[in-house]
C-alpha positions as CSV (number, residue, x, y, z in Angstrom):
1,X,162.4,81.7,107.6
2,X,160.6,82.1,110.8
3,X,162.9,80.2,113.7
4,X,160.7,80.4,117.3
5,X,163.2,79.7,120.5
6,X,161.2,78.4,123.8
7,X,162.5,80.3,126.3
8,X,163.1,79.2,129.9
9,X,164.9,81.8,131.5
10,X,165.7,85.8,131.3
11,X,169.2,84.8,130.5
12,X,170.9,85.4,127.2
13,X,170.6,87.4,123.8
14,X,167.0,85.6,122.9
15,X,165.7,87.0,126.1
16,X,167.3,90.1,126.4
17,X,165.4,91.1,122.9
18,X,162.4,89.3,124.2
19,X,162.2,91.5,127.2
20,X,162.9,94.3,125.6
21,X,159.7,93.6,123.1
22,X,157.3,92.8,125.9
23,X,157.9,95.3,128.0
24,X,157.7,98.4,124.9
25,X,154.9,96.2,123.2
26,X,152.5,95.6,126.7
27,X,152.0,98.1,129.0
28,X,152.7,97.7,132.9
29,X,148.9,96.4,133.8
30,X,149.5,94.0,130.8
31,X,152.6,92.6,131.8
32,X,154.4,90.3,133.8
33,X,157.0,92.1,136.4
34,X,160.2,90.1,136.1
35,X,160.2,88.6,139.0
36,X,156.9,86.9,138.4
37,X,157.2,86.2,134.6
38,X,160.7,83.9,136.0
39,X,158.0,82.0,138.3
40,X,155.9,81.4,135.3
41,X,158.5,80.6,133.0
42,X,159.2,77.3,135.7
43,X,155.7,76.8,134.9
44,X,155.3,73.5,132.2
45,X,151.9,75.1,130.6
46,X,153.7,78.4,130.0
47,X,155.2,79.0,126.4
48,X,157.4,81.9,126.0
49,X,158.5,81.8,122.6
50,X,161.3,84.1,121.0
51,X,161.0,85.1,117.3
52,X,163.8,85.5,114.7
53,X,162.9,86.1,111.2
54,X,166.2,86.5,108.6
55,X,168.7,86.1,111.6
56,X,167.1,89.1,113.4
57,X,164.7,89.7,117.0
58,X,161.2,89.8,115.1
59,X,158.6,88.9,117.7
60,X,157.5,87.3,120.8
61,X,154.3,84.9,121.6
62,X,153.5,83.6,125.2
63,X,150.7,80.9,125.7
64,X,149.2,78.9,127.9
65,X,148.9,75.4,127.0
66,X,146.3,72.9,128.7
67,X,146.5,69.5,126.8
68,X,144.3,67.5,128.5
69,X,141.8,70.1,127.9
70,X,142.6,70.3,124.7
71,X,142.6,74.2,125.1
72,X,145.4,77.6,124.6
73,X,145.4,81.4,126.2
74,X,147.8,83.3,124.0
75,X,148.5,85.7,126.8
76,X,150.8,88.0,124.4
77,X,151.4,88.2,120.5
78,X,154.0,91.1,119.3
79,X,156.3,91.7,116.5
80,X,159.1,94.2,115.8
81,X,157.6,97.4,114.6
82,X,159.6,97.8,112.1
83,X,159.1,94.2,110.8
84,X,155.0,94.3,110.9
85,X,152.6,94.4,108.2
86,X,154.9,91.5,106.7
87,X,152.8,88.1,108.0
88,X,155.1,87.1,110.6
89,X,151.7,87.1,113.2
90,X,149.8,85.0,111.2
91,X,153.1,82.9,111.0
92,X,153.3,82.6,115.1
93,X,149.9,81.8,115.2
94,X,150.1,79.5,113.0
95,X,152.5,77.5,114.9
96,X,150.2,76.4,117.5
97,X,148.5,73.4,117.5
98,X,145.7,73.2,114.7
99,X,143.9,70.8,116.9
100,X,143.4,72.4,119.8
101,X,140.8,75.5,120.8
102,X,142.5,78.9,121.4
103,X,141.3,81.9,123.3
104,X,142.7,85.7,123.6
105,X,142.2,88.6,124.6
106,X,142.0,92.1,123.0
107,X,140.8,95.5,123.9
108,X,137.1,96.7,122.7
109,X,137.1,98.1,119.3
110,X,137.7,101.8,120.0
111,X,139.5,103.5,117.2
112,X,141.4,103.0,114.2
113,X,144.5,100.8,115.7
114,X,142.0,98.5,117.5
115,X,139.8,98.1,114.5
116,X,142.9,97.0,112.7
117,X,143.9,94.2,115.2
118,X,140.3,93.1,115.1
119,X,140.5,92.7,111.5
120,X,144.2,91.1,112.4
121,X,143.2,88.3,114.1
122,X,139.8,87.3,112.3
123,X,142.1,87.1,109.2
124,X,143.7,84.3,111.5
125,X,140.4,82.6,112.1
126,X,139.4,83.7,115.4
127,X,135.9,85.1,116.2
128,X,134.4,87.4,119.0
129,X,133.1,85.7,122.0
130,X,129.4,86.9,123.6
131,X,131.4,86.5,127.1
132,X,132.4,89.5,129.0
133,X,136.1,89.3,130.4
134,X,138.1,91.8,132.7
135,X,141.7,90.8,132.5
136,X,143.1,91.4,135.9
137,X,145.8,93.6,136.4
138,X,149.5,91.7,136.2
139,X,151.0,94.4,138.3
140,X,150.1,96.0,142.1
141,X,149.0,99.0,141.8
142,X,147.2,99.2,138.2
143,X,143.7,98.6,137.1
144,X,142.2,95.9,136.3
145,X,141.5,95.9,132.6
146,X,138.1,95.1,130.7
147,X,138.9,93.1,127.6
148,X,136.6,91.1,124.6
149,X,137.7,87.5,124.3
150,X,138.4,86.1,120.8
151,X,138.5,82.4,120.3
152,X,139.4,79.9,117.5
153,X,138.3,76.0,117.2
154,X,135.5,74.8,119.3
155,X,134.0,77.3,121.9
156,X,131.0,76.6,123.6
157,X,129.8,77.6,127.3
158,X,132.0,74.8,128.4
159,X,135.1,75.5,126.8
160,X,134.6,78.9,128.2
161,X,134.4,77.4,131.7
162,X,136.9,75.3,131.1
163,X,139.2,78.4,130.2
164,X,138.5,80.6,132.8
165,X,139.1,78.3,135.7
166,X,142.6,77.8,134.4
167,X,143.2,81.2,133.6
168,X,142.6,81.9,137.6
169,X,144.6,78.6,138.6
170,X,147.7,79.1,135.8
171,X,148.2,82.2,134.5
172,X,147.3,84.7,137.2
173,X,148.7,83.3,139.7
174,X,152.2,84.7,138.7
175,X,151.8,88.6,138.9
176,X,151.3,90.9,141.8
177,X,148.1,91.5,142.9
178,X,146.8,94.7,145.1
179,X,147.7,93.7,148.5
180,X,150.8,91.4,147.5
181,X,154.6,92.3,148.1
């Protein structure tokens, strides 16, 4: 049985494995540094959820949630490797709410290992957006990073509004842009 844990601080075993899965699963332009990620974990529309499948670490899932706007960013999706391929993905994704519209991000299809998560998350019910997105950098010093934006439930030019004026106001507001300390 999949048991998810809200996390609101780096404190404790559930975090320690957390960290330990974002920071191998997400590379340094696609992740929070600490510092930062304990700003948005104060945050009420940030969801930082632990994963345990059969007593073990199995995954992680942050998300934005906006519920007057009846919209979701998942910001990051990632299970164990060694516990993949098993559903536990579709499972965290299907723990959000049905109700609401849902938008993430993934990298252009490329090669192989893109293709596959393409295939991933359409077999979770999300489709490709016709908006272009560049995710900017979580970190000083890295790139920002041009990204496709998949989306589930009802998108529309306004919904796509909608999202990215929160993604500037919420989500990155907590990293460190070129120029910050």
């Amino acid at each position: 049985m999949l048991k998810l844990t809200r996390l609101f601080s780096l404190c404790g075993v559930q975090a320690s494995h957390f960290w330990v899965l974002y920071t191998g699963a997400f590379p340094k332009e696609e992740r929070r540094a600490e510092s930062e990620h304990l700003s948005a974990l104060a945050d009420s529309s940030f969801h930082c959820l632990h994963a345990e499948w059969g007593g073990e670490a199995a995954g992680l899932l942050t998300y934005w949630h906006w519920e007057e706007a009846q919209l979701l960013y998942v910001e990051h999706l990632a299970i164990a490797p060694h516990l993949r391929g098993q559903g536990l993905g579709h499972l965290l994704l299907q723990s959000l709410p049905a109700e609401q519209s849902v938008i993430l991000e993934i990298e252009p299809v490329a090669n192989a290992a893109t293709a596959r998560r393409l295939h991933f998350y359409e077999s979770a019910g999300f489709h490709m957006l016709p908006y272009p997105h560049l995710q900017l950098a979580y970190q000083k010093g890295c790139a920002d990073i041009p990204l496709q934006l998949l989306g589930r439930g009802v998108m529309n030019p306004s919904v796509h509004a909608e999202f990215l004026r929160r993604y500037h106001a919420g989500p990155m507001q907590y990293r460190q842009a070129a120029g910050e300390d």
